[in-house]
C-alpha positions as a Markdown table, in Angstrom:
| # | Residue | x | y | z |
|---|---|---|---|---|
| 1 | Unk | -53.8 | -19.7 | 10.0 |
| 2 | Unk | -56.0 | -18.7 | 13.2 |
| 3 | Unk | -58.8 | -16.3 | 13.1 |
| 4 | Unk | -56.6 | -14.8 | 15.7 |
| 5 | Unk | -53.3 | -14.8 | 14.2 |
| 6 | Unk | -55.1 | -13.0 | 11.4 |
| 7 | Unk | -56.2 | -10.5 | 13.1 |
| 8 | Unk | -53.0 | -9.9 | 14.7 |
| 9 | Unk | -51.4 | -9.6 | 11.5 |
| 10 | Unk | -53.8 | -7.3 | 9.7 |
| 11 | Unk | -54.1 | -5.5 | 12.5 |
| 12 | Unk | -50.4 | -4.7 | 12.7 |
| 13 | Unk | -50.2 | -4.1 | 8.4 |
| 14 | Unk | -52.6 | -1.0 | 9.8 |
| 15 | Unk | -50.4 | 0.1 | 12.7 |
| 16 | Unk | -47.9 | 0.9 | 10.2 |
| 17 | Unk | -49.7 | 2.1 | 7.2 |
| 18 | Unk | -51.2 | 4.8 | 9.6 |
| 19 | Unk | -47.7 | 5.3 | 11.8 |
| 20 | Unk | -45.7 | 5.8 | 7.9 |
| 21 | Unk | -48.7 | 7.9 | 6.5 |
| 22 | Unk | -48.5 | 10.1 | 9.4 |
| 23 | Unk | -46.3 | 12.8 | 8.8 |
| 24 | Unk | -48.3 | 13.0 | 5.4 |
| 25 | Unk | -51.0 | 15.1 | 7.5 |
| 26 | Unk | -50.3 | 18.8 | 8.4 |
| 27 | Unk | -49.9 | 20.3 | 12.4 |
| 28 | Unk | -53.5 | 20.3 | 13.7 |
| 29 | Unk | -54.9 | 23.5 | 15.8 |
| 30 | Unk | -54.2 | 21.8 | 18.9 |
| 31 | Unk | -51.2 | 19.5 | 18.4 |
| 32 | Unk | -48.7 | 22.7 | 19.0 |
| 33 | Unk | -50.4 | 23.5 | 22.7 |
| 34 | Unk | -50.1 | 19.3 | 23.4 |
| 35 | Unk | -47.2 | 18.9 | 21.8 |
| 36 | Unk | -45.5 | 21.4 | 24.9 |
| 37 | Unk | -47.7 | 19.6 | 27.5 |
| 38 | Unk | -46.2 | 16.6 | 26.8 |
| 39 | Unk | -42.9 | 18.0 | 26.9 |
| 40 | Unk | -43.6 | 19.3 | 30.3 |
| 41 | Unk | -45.5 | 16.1 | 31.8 |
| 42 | Unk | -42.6 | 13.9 | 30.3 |
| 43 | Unk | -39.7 | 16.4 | 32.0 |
| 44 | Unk | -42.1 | 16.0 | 35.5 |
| 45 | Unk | -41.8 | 12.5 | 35.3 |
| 46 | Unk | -38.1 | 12.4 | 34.6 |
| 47 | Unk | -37.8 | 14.3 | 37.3 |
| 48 | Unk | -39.6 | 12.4 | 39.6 |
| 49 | Unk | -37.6 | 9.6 | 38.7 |
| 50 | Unk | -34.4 | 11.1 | 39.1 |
| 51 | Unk | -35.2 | 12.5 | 42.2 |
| 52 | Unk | -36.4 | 8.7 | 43.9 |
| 53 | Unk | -33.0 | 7.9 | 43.6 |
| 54 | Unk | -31.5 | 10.9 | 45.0 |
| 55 | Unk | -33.6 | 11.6 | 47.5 |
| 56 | Unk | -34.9 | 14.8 | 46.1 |
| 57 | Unk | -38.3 | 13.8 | 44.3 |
| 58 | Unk | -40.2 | 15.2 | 47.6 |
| 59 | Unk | -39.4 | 18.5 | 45.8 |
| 60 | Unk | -41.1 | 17.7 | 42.8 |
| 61 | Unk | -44.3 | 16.7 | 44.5 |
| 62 | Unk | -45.2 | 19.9 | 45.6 |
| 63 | Unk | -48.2 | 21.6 | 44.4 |
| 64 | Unk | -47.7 | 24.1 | 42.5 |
| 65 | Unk | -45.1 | 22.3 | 41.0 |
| 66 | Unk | -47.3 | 19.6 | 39.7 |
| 67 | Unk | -49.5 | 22.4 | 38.6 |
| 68 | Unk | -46.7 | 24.3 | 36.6 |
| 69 | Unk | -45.9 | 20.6 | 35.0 |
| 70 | Unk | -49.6 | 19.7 | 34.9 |
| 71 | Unk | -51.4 | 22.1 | 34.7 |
| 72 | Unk | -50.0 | 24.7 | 32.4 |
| 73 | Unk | -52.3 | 25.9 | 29.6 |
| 74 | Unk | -56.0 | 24.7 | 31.3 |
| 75 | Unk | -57.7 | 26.9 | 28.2 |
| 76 | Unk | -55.9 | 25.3 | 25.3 |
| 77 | Unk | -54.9 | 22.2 | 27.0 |
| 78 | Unk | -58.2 | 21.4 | 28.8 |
| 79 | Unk | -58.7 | 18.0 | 28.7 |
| 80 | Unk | -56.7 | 15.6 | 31.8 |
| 81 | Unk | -53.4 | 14.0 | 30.4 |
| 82 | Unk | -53.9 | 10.2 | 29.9 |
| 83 | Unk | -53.5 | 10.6 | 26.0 |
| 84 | Unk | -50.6 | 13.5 | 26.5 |
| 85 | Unk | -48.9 | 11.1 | 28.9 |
| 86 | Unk | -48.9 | 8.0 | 25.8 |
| 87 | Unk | -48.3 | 10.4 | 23.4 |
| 88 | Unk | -44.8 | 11.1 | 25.3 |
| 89 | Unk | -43.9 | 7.7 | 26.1 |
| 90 | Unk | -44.3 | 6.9 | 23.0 |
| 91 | Unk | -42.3 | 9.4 | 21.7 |
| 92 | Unk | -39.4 | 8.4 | 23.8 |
| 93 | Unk | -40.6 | 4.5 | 23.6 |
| 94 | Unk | -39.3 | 5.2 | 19.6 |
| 95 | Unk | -36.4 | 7.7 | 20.2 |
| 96 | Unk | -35.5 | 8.9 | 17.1 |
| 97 | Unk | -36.8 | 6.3 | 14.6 |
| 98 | Unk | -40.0 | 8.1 | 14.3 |
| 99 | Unk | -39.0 | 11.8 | 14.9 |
| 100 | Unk | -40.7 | 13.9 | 17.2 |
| 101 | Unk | -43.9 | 14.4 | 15.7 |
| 102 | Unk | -44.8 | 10.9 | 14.2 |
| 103 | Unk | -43.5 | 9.4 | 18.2 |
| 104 | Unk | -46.2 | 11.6 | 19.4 |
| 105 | Unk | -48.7 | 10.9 | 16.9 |
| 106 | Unk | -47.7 | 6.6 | 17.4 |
| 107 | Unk | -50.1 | 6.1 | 20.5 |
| 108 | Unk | -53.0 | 7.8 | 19.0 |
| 109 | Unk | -52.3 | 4.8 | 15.8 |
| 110 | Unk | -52.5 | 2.5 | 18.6 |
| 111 | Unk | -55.5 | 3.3 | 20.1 |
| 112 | Unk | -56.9 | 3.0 | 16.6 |
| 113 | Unk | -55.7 | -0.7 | 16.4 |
| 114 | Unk | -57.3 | -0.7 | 19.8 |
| 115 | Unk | -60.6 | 0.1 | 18.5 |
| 116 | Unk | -60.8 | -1.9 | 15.7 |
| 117 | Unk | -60.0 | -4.9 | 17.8 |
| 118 | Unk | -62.6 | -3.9 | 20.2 |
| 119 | Unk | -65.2 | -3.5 | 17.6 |
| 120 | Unk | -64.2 | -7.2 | 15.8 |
| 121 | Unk | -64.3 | -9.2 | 19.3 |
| 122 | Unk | -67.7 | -7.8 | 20.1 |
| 123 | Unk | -69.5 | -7.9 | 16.7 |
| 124 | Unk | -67.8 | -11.7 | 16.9 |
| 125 | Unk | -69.1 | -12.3 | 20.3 |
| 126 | Unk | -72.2 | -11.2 | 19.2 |
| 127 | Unk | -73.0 | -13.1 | 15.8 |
| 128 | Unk | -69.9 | -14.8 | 14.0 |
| 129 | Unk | -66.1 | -14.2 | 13.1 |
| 130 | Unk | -67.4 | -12.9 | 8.9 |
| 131 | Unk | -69.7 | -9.9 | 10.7 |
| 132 | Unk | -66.7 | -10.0 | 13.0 |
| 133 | Unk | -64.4 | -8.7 | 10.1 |
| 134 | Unk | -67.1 | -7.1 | 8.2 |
| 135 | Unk | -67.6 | -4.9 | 11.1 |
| 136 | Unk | -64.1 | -4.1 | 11.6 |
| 137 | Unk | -62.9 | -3.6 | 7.9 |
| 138 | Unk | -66.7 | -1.1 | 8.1 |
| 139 | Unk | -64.7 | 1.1 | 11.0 |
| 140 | Unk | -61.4 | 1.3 | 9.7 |
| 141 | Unk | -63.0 | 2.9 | 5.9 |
| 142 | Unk | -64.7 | 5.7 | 7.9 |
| 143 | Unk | -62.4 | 8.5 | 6.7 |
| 144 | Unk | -62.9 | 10.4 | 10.0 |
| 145 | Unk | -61.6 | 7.8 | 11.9 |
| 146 | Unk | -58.5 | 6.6 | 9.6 |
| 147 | Unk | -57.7 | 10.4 | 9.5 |
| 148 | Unk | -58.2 | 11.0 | 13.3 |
| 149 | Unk | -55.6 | 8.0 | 14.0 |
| 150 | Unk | -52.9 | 10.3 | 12.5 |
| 151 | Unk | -52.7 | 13.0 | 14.8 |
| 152 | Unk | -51.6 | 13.8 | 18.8 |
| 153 | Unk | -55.1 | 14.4 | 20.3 |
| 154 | Unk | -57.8 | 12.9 | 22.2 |
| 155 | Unk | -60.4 | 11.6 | 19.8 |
| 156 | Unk | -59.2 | 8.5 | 19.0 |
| 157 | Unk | -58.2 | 7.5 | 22.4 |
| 158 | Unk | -61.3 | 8.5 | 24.1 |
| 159 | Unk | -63.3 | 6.5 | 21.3 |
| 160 | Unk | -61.4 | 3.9 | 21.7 |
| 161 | Unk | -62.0 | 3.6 | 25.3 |
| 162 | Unk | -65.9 | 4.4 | 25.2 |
| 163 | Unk | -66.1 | 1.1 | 22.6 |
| 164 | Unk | -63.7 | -0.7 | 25.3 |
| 165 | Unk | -65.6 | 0.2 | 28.8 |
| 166 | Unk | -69.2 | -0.3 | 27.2 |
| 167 | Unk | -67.8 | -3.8 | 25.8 |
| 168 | Unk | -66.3 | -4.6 | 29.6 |
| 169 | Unk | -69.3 | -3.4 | 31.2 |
| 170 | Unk | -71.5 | -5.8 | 28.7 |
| 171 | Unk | -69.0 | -8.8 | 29.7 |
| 172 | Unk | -68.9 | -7.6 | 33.0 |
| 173 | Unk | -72.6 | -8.6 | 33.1 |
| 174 | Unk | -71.2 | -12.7 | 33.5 |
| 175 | Unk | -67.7 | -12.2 | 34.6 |
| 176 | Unk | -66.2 | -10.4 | 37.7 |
| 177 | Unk | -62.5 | -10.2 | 35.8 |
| 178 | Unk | -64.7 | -8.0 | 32.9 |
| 179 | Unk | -66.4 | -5.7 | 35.7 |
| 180 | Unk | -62.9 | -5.1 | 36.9 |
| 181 | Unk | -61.6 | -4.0 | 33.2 |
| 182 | Unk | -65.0 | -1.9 | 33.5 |
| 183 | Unk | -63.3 | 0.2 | 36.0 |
| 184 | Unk | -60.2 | 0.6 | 34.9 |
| 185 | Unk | -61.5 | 1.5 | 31.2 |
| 186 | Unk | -63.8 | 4.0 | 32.3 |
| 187 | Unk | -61.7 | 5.3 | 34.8 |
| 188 | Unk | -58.7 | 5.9 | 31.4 |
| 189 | Unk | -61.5 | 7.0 | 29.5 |
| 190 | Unk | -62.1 | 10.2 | 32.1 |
| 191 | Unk | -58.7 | 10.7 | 32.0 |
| 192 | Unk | -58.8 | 11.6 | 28.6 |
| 193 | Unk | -61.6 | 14.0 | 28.2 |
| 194 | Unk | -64.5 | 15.2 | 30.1 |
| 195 | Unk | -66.9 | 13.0 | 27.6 |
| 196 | Unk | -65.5 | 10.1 | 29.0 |
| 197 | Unk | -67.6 | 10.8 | 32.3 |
| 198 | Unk | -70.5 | 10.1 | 30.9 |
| 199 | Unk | -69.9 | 6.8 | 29.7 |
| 200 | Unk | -72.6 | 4.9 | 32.5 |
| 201 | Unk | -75.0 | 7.0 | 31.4 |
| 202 | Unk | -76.2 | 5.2 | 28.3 |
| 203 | Unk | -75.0 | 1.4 | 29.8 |
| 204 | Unk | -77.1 | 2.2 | 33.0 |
| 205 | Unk | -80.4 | 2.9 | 30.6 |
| 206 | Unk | -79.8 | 0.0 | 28.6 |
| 207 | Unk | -79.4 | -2.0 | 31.8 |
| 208 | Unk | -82.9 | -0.8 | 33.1 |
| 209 | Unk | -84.5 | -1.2 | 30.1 |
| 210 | Unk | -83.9 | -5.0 | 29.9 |
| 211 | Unk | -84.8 | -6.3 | 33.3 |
| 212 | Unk | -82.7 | -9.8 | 33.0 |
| 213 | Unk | -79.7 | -7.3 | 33.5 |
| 214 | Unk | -80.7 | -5.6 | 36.8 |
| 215 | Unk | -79.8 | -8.2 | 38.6 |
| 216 | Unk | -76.3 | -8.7 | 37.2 |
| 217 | Unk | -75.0 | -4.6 | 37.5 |
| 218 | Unk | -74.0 | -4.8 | 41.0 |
| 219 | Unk | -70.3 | -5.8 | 40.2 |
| 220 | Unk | -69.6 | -3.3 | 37.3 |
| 221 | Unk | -71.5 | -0.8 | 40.0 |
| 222 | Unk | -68.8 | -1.3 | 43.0 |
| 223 | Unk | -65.9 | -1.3 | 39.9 |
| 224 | Unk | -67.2 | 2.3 | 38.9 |
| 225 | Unk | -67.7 | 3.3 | 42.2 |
| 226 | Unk | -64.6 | 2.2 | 44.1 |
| 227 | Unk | -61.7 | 1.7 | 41.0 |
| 228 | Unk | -62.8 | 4.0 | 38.3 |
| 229 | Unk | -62.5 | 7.4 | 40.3 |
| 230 | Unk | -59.0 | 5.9 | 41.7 |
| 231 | Unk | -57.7 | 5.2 | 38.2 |
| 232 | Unk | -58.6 | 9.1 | 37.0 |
| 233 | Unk | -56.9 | 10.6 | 40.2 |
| 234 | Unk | -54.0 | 8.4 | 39.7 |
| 235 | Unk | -53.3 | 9.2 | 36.3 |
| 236 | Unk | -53.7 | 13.2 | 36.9 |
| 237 | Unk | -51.3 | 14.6 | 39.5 |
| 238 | Unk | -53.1 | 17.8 | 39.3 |
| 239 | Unk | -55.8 | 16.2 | 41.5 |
| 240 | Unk | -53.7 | 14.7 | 43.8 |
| 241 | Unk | -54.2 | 18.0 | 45.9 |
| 242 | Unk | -58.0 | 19.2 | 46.8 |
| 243 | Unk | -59.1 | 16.4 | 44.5 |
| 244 | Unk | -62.7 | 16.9 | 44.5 |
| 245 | Unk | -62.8 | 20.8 | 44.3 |
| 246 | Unk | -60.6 | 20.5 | 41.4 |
| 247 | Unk | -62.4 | 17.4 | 39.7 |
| 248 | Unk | -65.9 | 19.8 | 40.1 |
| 249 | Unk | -64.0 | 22.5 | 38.9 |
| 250 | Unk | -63.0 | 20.4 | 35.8 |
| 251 | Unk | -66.4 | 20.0 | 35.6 |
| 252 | Unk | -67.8 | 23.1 | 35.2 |
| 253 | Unk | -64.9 | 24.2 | 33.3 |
| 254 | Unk | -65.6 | 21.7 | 30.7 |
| 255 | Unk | -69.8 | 22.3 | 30.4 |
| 256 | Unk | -69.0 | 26.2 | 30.2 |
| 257 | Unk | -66.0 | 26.2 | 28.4 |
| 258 | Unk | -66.3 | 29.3 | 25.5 |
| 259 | Unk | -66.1 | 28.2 | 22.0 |
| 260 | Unk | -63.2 | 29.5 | 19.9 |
| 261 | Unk | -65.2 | 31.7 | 17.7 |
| 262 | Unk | -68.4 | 31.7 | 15.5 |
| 263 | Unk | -67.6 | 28.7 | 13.3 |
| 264 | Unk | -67.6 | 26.5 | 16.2 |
């Protein structure tokens, strides 16, 4: 058997221990608030659907429509709707063999098996295909993580693209096709949660600090410049209307943004 066909295989004996073990955790604080955004965003989209064939989708492409479908809750339901968007479709991607909560709660597994291929194709890039699963089997034990890939939110799902846009922008480095997954990672990973903007940050020191990779930047530069911001406005129809006075105000809403109370 293949290393790869391994993988595969372990990788989908997790997908399912974590999809069947999920119901075992309780509601989370936030789940309830997502769990009605998704509703909304997923009624939007039928909608829009609906309406392309009847002629009457111009309707739900107005404004403040989008922003009563998108936009809803901004205080309890801050972050932009990549994850919420998954969530829903795979939710009615399983109708009713997983129920309504573990169909929500399916992407967030798959973003898991996301990471952990991420994390085994890199450390195997890097030295050899027994650190490969070493690595791997290291980030799958973390009890945060396994316990994380159970619920609705963003956590997993921006983690899982952070590992996947610094891996891209590292490949990107020798190959144009990897800049271009640079952008379109980065660009998911800020439409999952304000973190996800500042991604480059960290990749842009590293590239300084090791001169043989100044030269070699320029094509993951032009993919964050000119396809990342296109992915994020694309995914969130709440920007398709004053886009940058709305993506500032997300912004400062999201470096300001009160904490709940005095425990966090």
């Amino acid at each position: 058997m293949s290393q790869k066909v391994a993988l595969l295989l372990f990788l989908a004996l997790v997908g399912i221990l974590v999809t069947a073990t999920s119901q075992h955790y309780g509601i989370t604080w936030d789940e309830p608030a997502y769990f009605k955004a998704i509703n909304l965003h997923m009624e939007w989209i039928s909608q829009v659907i609906r309406g392309t064939s009847t002629g009457k989708a111009a309707a739900w492409l107005q404004d403040p429509v989008i922003s009563q479908f998108w936009h809803w809750d901004p205080y309890h339901v801050p972050h932009p709707p990549l994850s919420r968007i998954l969530s829903g479709l795979t939710w009615v991607g399983t109708g009713n063999f997983l129920g309504e909560v573990r169909g929500f709660r399916f992407s967030t597994a798959l973003f898991f098996l996301i990471l952990l291929w991420v994390v085994w194709s890199w450390t195997r890039a890097l030295t050899n295909t027994t650190s490969a699963w070493v690595a791997m089997l290291s980030t799958l034990a973390m009890p945060h993580l396994f316990g994380h890939a159970h619920f609705a939110m963003t956590d997993i799902p921006l983690t899982a693209l952070w590992v996947a846009t610094a891996y891209a922008y590292w490949r990107g480095l020798e190959k144009t096709s990897w800049s271009v997954a640079f952008g379109l990672f980065w660009g998911l990973a800020m439409a999952t949660k304000f973190p996800g903007f500042l991604i480059p940050l960290p990749l842009i020191l590293w590239s300084f600090l090791y001169p043989n990779n100044r030269s070699r930047i320029y094509k993951n530069f032009f993919a964050a410049v000119f396809l990342s911001p296109l992915i994020l406005v694309l995914v969130n129809p709440y920007l398709w209307y004053s886009t940058l006075p709305r993506i500032l105000e997300f912004i400062n809403d999201s470096i300001t943004r009160p904490s709940f109370g005095p425990f966090f």
